[in-house]
N, C-alpha and C positions, 0 to 999 in steps of 0.2 A: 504493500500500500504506500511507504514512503515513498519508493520510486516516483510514484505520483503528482509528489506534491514539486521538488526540484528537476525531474529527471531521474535519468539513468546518471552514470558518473560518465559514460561517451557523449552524451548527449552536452553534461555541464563543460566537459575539455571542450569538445567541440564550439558553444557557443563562444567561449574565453579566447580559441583560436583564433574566431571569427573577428570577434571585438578587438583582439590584441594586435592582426596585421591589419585591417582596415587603418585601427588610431596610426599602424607604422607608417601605412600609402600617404593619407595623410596628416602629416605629424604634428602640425599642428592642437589635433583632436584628442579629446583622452575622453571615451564613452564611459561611466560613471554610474551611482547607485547601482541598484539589483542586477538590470540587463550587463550592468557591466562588471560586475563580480560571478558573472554565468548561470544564474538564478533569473529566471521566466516565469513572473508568478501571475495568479490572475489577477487583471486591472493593472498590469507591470506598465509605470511610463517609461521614456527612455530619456534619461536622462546627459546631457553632453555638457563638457566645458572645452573650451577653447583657450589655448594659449596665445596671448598676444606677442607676436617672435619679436616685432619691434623694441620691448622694453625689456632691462636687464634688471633686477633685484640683487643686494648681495648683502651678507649680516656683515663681510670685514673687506674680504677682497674688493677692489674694482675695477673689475678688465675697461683699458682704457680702449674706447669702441667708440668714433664719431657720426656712424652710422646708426647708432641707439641711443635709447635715453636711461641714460641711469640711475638707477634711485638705490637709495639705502635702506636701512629697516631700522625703523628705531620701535620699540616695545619696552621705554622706561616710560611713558606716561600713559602708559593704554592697561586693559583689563587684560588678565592671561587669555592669552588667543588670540588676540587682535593685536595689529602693529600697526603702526601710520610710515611712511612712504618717504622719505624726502629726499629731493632733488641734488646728485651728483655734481651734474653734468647738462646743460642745454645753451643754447643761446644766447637766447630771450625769452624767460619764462613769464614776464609782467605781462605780456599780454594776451597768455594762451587762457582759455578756457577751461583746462583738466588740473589748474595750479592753484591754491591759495596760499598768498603770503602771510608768515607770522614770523615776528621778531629775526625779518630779514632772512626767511628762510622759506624757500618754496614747498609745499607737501601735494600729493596728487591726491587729487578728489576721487572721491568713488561712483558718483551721483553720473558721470557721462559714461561709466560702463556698465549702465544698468536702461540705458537706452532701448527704449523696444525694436525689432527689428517689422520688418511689414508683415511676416508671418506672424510675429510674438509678440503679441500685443501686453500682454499682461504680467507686471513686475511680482515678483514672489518671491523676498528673502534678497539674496542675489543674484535670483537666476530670471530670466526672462521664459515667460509660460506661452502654448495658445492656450484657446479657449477651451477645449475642450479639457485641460490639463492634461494630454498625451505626452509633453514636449516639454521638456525643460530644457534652457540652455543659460548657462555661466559665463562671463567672461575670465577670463583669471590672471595671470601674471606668476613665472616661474622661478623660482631660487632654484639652482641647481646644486645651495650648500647647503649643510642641514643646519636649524637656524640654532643659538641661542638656549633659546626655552625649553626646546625636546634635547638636549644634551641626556640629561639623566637616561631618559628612557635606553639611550645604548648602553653602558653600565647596568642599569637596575637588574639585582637579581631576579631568575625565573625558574622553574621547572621544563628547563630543553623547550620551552616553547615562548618565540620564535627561536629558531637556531643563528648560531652566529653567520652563517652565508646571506638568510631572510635577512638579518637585521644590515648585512652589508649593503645587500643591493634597495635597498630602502632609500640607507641613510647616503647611497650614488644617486636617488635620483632626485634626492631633495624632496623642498616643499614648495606650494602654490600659496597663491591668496585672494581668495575672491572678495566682491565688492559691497559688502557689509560690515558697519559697522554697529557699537555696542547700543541698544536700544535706549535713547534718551539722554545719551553720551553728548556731553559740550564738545565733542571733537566726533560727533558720528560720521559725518558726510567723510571724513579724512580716514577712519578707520578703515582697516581691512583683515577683514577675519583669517587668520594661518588654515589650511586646510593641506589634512594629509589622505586625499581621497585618495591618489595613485600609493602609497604607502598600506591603507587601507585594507588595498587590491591585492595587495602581494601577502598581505595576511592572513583574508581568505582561501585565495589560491594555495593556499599550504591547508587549508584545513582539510579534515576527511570526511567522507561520504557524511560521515554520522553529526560532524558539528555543523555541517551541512544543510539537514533535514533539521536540526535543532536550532537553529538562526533562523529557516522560515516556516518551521512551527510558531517561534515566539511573534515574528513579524502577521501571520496571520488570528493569532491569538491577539494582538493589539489592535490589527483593524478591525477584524470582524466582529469583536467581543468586547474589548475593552472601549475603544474609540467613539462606538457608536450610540454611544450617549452625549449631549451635546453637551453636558458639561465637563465631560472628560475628552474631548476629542483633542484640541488646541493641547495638550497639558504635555503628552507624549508623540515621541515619533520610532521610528523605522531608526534611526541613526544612535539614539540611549538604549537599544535594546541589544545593539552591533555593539556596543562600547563594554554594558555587561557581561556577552560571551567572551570579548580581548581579556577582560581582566581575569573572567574567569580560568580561558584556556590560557593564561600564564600563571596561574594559582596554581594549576594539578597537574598531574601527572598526562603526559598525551596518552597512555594505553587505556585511560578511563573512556576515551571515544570509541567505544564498539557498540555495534547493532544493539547487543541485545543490552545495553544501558543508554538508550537514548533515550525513553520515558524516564527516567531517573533525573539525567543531565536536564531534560526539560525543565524538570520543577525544580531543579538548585539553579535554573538562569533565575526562572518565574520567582521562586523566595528571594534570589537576587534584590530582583526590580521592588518586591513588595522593603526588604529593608532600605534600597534606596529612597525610596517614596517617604518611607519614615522618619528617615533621616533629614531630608531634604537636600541629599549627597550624591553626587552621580560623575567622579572626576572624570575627567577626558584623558582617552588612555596616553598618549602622548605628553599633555602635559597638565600633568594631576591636580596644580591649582587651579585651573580653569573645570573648577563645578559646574556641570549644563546643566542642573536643578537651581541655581542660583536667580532668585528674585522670582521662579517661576512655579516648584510647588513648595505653595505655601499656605497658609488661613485654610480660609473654610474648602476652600479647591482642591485643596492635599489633603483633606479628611473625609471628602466624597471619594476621590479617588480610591482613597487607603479600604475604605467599606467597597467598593467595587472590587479591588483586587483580593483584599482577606475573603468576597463571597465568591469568587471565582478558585480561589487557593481550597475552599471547603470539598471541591468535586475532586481534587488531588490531580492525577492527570487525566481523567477521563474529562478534565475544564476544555480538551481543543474540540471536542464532538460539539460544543457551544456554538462552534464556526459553521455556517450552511458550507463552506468553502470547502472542509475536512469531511462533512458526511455525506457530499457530490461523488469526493475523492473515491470516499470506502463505496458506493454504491457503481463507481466505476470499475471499481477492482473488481467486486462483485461478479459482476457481469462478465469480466476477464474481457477488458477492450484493453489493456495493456500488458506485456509481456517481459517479462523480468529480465527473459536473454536479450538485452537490446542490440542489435548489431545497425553498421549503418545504414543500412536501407530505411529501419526504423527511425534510426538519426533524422536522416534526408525528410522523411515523410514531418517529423517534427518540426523540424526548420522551416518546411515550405506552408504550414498553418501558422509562424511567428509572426504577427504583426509588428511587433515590437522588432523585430531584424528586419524586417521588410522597411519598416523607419527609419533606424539606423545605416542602413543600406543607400537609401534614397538620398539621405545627407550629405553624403560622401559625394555624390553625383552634383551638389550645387556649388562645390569649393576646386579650391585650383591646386593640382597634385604637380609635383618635379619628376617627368617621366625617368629623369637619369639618376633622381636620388632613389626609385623605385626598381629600380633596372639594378642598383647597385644592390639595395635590399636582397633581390631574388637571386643576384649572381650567388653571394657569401653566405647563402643559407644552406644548410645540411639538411635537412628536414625535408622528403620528398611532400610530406601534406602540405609542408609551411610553402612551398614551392606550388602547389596547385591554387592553393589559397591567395598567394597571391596574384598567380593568374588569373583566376576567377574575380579579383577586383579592380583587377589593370582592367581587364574586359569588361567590366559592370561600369568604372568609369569611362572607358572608351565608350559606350555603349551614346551615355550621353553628349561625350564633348565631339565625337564623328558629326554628330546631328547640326552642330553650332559652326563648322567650319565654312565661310563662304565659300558660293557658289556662284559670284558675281563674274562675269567674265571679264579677264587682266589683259593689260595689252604686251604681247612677245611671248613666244612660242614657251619660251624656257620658265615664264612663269606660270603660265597655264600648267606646264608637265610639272610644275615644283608643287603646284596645288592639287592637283590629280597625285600625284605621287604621298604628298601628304594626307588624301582623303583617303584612301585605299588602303594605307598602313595603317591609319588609326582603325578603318574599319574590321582589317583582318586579328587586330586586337581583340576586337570586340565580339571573340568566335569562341567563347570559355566558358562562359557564366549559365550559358544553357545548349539545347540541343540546336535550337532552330533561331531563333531570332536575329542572332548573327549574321546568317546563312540571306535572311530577308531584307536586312537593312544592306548588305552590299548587291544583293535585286535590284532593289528601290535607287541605288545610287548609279548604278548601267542603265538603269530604264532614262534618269534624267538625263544623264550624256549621251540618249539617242543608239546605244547598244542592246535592241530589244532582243536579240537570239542568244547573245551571251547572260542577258538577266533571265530568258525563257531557262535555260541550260540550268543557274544557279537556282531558280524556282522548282524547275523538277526534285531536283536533288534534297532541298528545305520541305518539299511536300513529302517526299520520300521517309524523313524522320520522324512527320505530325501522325504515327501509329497508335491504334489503340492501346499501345503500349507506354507510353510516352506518362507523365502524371503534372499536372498541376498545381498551385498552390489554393490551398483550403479544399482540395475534392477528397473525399475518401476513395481508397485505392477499389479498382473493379475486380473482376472475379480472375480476367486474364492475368491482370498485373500483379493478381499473388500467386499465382502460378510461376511468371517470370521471377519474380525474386525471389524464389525459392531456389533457382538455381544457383550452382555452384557459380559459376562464372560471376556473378554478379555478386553472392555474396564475397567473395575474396577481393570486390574492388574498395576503395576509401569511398568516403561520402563523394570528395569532391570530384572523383572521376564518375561516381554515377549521376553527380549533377549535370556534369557534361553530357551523357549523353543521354535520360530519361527527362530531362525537366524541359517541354514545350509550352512556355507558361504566356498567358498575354504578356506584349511589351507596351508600350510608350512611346509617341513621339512628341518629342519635346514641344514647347510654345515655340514657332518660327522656325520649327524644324527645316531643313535644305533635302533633309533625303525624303520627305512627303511629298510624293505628287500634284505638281497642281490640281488635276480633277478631282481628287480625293478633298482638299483642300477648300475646293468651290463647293465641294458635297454637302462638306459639316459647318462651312463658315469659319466664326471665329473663336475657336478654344483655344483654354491658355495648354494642355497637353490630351493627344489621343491617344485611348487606350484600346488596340488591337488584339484580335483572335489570330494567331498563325495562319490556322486554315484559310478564313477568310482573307486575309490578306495577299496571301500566297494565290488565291484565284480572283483575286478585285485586279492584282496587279499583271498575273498573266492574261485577262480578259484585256486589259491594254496595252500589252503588248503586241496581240497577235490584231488588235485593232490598228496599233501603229504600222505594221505588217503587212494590214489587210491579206490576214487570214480568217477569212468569214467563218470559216466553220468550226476550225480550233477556238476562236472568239467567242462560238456559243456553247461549246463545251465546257468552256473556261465556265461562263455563264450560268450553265445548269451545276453543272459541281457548287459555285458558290450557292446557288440557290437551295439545292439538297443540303448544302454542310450547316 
């Protein structure tokens, strides 16, 4: 039944793979909360921060860089966690807008990285939201030395957990700081709250199956059951329940996390939270003065609370069946829709119902990657998956940026062949990510340059793959396609080579697409992106072809296929 609630443990690698060389493609990014600790849970937003590469942070050093702005970190006037900002190195800072001067000393504001963007309308904390709350996104800023404040935490004793390798590559990648400050603080707008999300991640990722199931046991045990009373909802989150298990799993021993003590470990997080609540004590694991119960529970809001959680503590562990979320799960299992052996086929099939990656995915698609820092990425990898994986996202962004390449005709031979030579290779990139769509968009791009026998040729061959064998995202599998992956052959490939060659899923063509046909174009008017069927595309676009042709009869072949498909 736990498998249920996180996954299988191929299923959590795999999403962590996904998240972990996407953020490498483009490095700017670092995908964050749940989706980005490899956890997919229900109602899961995705959450992203962004590094601004332009500004340097440093607690002592300061690389002398005239092409960045450098700022320093001061945290002797600020609350533990938060530091204020100030200025190395700029020009003229008197009359930027991201500066306020005090006592002859510029500090950076926090207030213009909290700017909504057209999609993110709505500010939350530090991150900018949509509407739906699907979408979080952060601004941040990166130290790449470890600051100051968390000094202790490398020294402080533990029980082997994290180990001194974890704690190395941690305290290599530094810390961030996103753009909040201490609520009510005479210096708010300047503050900036220290965040060790990527430090976080690597804490997880060391965890096992079992502490695994038991972080979103607790995480679902707070929303379903605790949260949803309105006077406790505001009071607790997702992120004081992660800080319990840290402290915890460096309190004990690591062999206390096996299967058959995971209801156990449940309820020593749960009595955890219940003596934190009491307390009114909840330190932050990194750096221990900084209490996140501090000014918040308190009075009469921390004694509702404490009655909420001692009557939830009276069920012992049988308190997570309190969640509809937990007894979905067990009537799933029930039923036996899920299979404990998970192999990747299973994977694949999981992946391609994520909507939460399927968001993550799409992001990736609206920013601007270094084909040669990617190229460098995939030369120096050993890892034959990490090496499909990243094809698979060279090709998901080729997928988009082929679409944006003009099409305007250049004057001189040699620049036309430089731009045709350029559309064709981005295209042939973009032949990874699935079976057929690749296959369609360089059709679509021969049909435009008036090559309609060579786009007929690449049509046949794209139709050839759109088999009832082939799978989709959100369909459940047909009765042929568990037949096929029962076979050996298929079971022995990795996910990501049976994405290559099962997954014919509709694509997209971007707002102002160049490889959309005019007719097609004049058909639907004005969208900002279209979303196509294979099939149907594959016979909308050989019915004009053999029109361009004037092949009348293949024309109405074309014609009745699309019309039966």
């Amino acid at each position: 039944m736990c498998q249920n609630i996180v996954g299988t443990e191929e299923e959590v690698r795999t999403i962590r793979m996904m998240n972990n060389i996407r953020d490498n493609v483009v490095y700017s990014n670092i995908t964050s909360g749940s989706f980005g600790e490899g956890i997919e849970m229900q109602g899961s937003d995705l959450d992203m921060m962004l590094v601004v590469p332009s500004i340097i942070c440093e607690d002592k050093n300061f690389p002398s860089n005239p092409d960045k702005l450098c700022l320093s970190i001061k945290t002797e006037d600020t609350q533990p966690g938060y530091t204020t900002l100030r200025l190395v190195q700029m020009k003229n800072p008197k009359n930027d807008q991201y500066f306020e001067e005090i006592d002859g000393e510029f500090y950076l504001l926090n207030i213009p990285f909290k700017q909504p963007f057209s999609i993110l309308q709505i500010v939350h904390g530090p991150c900018m939201s949509d509407k739906e709350g699907l979408h979080d996104v952060a601004l941040c800023l990166h130290c790449k030395s470890w600051i100051t404040p968390a000094m202790q935490w490398i020294t402080r004793p533990n029980n082997s957990w994290p180990d001194n390798d974890v704690k190395a590559s941690i305290v290599q990648h530094g810390t961030l700081f996103v753009p909040i400050g201490v609520k009510e603080s005479k210096n708010e707008i300047l503050e900036w709250r220290i965040s060790f999300s990527v430090s976080e991640k690597f804490l997880i990722y060391t965890f096992k199956h079992t502490q695994l199931i038991c972080y979103a046991l607790i995480k679902i045990l707070l929303k379903n059951v605790i949260a949803i009373d309105s006077e406790n909802k505001d009071l607790l989150c997702s992120y004081f329940m992660k800080t319990i298990l840290f402290w915890i799993s460096e309190e004990v021993s690591p062999s206390i996390w096996r299967p058959e003590n995971l209801l156990c470990n449940f309820m020593r997080c749960f009595r955890r939270l219940i003596y934190c609540v009491e307390n009114s004590v909840c330190p932050h694991y990194f750096i221990p003065e900084n209490n996140l119960f501090e000014n918040k529970i308190k009075g009469n809001a921390q004694k509702m609370l404490l009655n909420k959680l001692n009557l939830i503590n009276s069920y012992g562990w049988q308190c997570i069946f309190l969640s509809n979320q937990f007894f979905d799960i067990h009537v799933q299992v029930s039923h036996g829709l899920k299979d404990l052996n998970s192999q990747p086929i299973d994977t694949l099939e999981k992946l391609l119902c994520s909507k939460t990656l399927r968001r993550a995915d799409s992001t990736m698609c609206l920013q601007t990657i270094t084909l040669k820092h990617t190229l460098h990425l995939l030369l120096h990898i050993g890892s034959s998956n990490s090496k499909y994986l990243y094809l698979y996202y060279l090709s998901k962004y080729s997928h988009a940026k082929a679409q944006q390449i003009p099409s305007k005709k250049t004057s001189g031979n040699k620049s036309a062949y430089m731009q045709y030579k350029v559309s064709v290779r981005t295209l042939l990139l973009n032949m990874r990510h699935d079976a057929v769509s690749g296959w369609l968009m360089l059709a679509s791009f021969f049909y435009g340059k008036k090559q309609y026998n060579l786009a007929i040729y690449i049509l046949q061959y794209a139709v050839s793959k759109c088999s009832s064998e082939t799978v989709q995202s959100f369909m459940k599998r047909s009765h042929i396609q568990h037949e096929l992956f029962d076979l050996n052959v298929l079971r022995n490939m990795n996910i990501f080579q049976l994405w290559k060659i099962l997954v014919a899923d509709n694509f997209y063509f971007v707002e102002n697409s160049t490889l959309l046909p005019d007719e097609i174009k004049i058909m639907i008017g004005s969208m900002e992106s279209v979303k196509v069927s294979p099939a149907n595309f594959a016979d909308a676009l050989t019915f004009l072809c053999h029109d361009h042709l004037n092949n009348t009869n293949r024309r109405f072949d074309s014609l009745e296929c699309s019309l039966l498909s």
